[in-house]
ZAMARGU-4260 file (C-alpha; in steps of 0.2 Angstrom, whole numbers, plus 5000, padded with zeros to 4 digits):
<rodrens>
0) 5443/5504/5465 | 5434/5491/5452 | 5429/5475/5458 | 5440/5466/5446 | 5455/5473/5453
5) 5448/5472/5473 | 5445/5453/5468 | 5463/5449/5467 | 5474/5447/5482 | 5490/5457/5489
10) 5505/5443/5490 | 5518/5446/5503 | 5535/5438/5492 | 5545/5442/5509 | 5539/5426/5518
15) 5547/5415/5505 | 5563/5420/5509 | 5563/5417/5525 | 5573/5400/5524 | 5578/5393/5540
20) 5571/5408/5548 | 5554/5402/5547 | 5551/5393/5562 | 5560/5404/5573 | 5549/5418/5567
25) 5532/5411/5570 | 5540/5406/5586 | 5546/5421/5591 | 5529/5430/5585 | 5516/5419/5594
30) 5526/5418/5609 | 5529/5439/5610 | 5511/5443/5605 | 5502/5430/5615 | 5513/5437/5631
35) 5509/5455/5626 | 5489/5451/5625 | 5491/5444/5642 | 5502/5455/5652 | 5492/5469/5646
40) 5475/5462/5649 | 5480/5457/5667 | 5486/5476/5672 | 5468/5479/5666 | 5461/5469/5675
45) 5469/5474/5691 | 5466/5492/5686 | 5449/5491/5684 | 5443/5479/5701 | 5456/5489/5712
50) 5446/5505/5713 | 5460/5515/5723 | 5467/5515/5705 | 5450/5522/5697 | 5462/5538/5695
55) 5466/5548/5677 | 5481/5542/5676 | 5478/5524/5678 | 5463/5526/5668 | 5474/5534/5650
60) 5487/5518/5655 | 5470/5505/5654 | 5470/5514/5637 | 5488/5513/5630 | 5486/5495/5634
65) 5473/5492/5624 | 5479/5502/5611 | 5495/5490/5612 | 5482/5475/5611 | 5475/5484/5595
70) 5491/5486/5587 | 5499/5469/5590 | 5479/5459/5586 | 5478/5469/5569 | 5497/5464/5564
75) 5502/5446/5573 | 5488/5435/5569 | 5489/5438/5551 | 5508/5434/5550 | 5507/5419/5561
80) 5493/5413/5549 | 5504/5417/5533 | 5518/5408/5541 | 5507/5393/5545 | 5501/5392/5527
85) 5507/5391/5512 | 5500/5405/5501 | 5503/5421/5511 | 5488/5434/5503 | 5478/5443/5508
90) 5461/5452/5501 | 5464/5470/5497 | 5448/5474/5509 | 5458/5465/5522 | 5474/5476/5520
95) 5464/5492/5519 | 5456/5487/5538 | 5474/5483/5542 | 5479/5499/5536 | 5466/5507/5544
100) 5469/5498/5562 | 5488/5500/5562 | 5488/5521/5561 | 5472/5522/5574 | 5486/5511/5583
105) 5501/5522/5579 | 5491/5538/5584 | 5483/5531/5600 | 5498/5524/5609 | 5506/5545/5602
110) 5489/5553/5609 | 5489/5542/5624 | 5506/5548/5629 | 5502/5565/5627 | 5487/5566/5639
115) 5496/5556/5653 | 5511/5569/5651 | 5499/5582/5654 | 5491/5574/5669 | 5509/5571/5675
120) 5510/5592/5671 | 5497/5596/5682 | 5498/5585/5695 | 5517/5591/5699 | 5515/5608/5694
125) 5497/5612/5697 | 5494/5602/5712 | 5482/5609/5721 | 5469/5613/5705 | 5472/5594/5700
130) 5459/5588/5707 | 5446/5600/5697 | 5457/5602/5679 | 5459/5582/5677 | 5440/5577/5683
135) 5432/5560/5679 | 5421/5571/5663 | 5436/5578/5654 | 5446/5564/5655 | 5432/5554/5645
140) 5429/5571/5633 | 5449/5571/5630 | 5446/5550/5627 | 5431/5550/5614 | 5439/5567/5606
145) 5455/5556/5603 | 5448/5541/5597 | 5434/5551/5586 | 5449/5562/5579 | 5460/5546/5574
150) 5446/5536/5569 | 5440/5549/5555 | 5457/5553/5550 | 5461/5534/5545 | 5446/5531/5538
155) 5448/5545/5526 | 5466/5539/5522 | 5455/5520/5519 | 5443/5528/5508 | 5458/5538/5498
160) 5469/5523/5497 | 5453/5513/5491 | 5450/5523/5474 | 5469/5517/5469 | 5469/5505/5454
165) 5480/5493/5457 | 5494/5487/5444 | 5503/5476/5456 | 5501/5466/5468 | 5513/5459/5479
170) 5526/5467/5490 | 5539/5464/5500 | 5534/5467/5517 | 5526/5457/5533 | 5510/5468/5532
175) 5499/5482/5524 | 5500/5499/5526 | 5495/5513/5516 | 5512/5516/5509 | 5512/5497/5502
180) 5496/5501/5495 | 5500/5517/5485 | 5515/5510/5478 | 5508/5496/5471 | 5495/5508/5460
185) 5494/5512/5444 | 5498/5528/5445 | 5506/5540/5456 | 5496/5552/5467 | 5503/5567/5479
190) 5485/5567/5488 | 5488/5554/5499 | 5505/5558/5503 | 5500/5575/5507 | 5486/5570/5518
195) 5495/5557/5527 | 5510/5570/5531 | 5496/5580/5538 | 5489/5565/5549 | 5507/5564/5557
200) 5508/5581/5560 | 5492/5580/5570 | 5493/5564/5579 | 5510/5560/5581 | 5521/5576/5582
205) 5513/5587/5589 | 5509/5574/5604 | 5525/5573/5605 | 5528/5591/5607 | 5516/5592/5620
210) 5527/5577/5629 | 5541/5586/5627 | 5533/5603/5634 | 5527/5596/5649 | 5543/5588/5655
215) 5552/5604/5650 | 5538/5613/5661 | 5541/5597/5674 | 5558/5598/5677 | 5558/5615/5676
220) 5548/5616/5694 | 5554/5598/5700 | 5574/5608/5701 | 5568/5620/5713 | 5560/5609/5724
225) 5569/5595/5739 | 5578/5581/5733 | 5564/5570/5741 | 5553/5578/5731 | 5563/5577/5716
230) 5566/5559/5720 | 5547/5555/5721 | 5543/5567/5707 | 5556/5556/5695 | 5548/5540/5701
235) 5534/5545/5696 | 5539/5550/5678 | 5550/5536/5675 | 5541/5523/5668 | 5529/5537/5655
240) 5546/5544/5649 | 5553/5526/5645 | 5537/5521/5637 | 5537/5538/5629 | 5557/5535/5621
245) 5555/5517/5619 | 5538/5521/5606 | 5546/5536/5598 | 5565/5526/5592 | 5554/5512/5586
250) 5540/5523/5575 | 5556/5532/5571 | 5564/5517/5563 | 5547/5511/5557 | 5544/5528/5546
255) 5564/5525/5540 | 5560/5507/5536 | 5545/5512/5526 | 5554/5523/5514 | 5568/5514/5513
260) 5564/5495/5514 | 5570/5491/5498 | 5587/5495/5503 | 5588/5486/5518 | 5590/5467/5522
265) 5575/5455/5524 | 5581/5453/5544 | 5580/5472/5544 | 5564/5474/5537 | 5555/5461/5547
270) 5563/5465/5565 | 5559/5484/5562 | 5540/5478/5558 | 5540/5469/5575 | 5551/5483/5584
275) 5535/5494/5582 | 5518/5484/5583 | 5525/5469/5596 | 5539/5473/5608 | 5532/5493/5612
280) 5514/5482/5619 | 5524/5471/5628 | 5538/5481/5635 | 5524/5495/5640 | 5515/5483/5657
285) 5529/5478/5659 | 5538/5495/5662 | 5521/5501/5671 | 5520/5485/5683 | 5540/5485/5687
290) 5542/5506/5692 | 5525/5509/5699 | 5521/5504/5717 | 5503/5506/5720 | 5502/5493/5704
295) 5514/5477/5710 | 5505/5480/5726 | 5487/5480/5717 | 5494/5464/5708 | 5500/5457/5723
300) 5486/5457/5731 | 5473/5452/5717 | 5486/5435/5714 | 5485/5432/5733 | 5465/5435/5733
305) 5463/5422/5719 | 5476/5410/5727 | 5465/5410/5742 | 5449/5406/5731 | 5459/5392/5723
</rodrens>
């Protein structure tokens, strides 16, 4: 891309249409993010001094929260700063490091998924062999391989979107991505559309194949075993499997929005934006803290220790 065309800004037109809208909007963002940041950085918090919880599991959910923190920080504060002022641009550099943050986001929270459904896998199929399949050094090795994979891909996606030339440059949307990006160059080009059909392939579906294909293995041994330990095996799974459904129906109308946004109403387009990067991080500690025992307990008695320090 040439500097003269980098140099000028990508406007968002949708914010001037906002109307009466406007305030409850930035209240509704800056409420809903800033609860989101907190509620998740508490339950790490409490993971990380309560070491009884120092097990793979916990340790994947301290990383879906912070991948939820990543996902709302690279989206909300730039739409509560458009909202506040009265020219709502932004640099293309900054778009393509939004772009770039927002699919390691999408990715992570998919990947993340994945590995706890695994560890659910082998601890309720594999019991006895948990202990030495799900140790401390692979859960780090499956981590840096996650975040390395989904790191590289996006950057190459950045660097592809960068060589655009831009003929426009304002779009209809709360944010950047690299769809926004493409459509507003000069030209067409399959590359990237190709390459980012790959990149879903590899970090969202088949995550989610590996999702499914554990609780199909899951439920599979769960059936033949008591009802008490069908009961405990289901609380157990609970909270993953509405974290899991709740993030897949809002990507899955995030990816119908994005092809389709031109056809939809403004109230649409914006709710579907804040469907995927700002109720998934807030609903997700929230789902964890509510279904999972040894957490409220951990909480509990983290709030009563600093009550009693007070």
């Amino acid at each position: 891309m040439n500097s003269s065309v980098s140099s000028l800004p990508v406007t968002f037109t949708v914010y001037g249409a906002l109307g009466l809208y406007h305030s409850a909007l930035l209240l509704s963002v800056f409420v809903l993010y800033i609860s989101g940041l907190c509620l998740n950085l508490v339950l790490v918090l409490v993971i990380c001094v309560e070491s009884r919880l120092h097990r793979p599991m916990y340790v994947l959910l301290v990383n879906l929260s912070l991948s939820g923190v990543m996902g709302s920080s690279s989206v909300c504060p730039n739409i509560i700063k458009h909202l506040l002022s009265k020219r709502q641009e932004t640099s293309v550099p900054g778009c393509l490091t939004q772009v770039f943050f927002t699919n390691v986001y999408a990715g992570c929270v998919f990947c993340m998924l994945a590995l706890m459904a695994y560890d659910r896998y082998v601890s309720i199929c594999k019991p006895l062999l948990y202990h030495s399949i799900m140790t401390p050094a692979k859960v780090k090795l499956m981590l840096v391989t996650v975040y390395l994979i989904l790191s590289l891909t996006s950057a190459v996606q950045v660097y592809l979107t960068s060589r655009l030339r831009l003929c426009r440059h304002s779009v209809d949307k709360l944010l950047c991505d690299s769809l926004v990006i493409s459509n507003l160059s000069c030209k067409k080009t399959t590359v990237i559309s190709v390459y980012g059909l790959c990149c879903a392939v590899c970090v969202i579906i088949f995550p989610c194949f590996l999702v499914i294909l554990s609780y199909v293995h899951i439920f599979t041994v769960v059936l033949k075993t008591s009802k008490d330990s069908q009961k405990k095996a289901l609380q157990t799974c609970t909270p993953h499997l509405v974290t899991f459904i709740n993030f897949s129906v809002a990507s899955f109308f995030g990816v119908i929005y994005n092809r389709m946004s031109h056809e939809v109403p403004k109230p649409v387009n914006i709710l579907t934006c804040l469907n995927f990067f700002v109720i998934p991080p807030l609903l997700h500690p929230i789902i964890y803290g509510m279904k999972m025992r040894e957490i409220r307990q951990s909480m509990n008695k983290v709030m009563k220790e600093k009550i009693m320090q007070l």
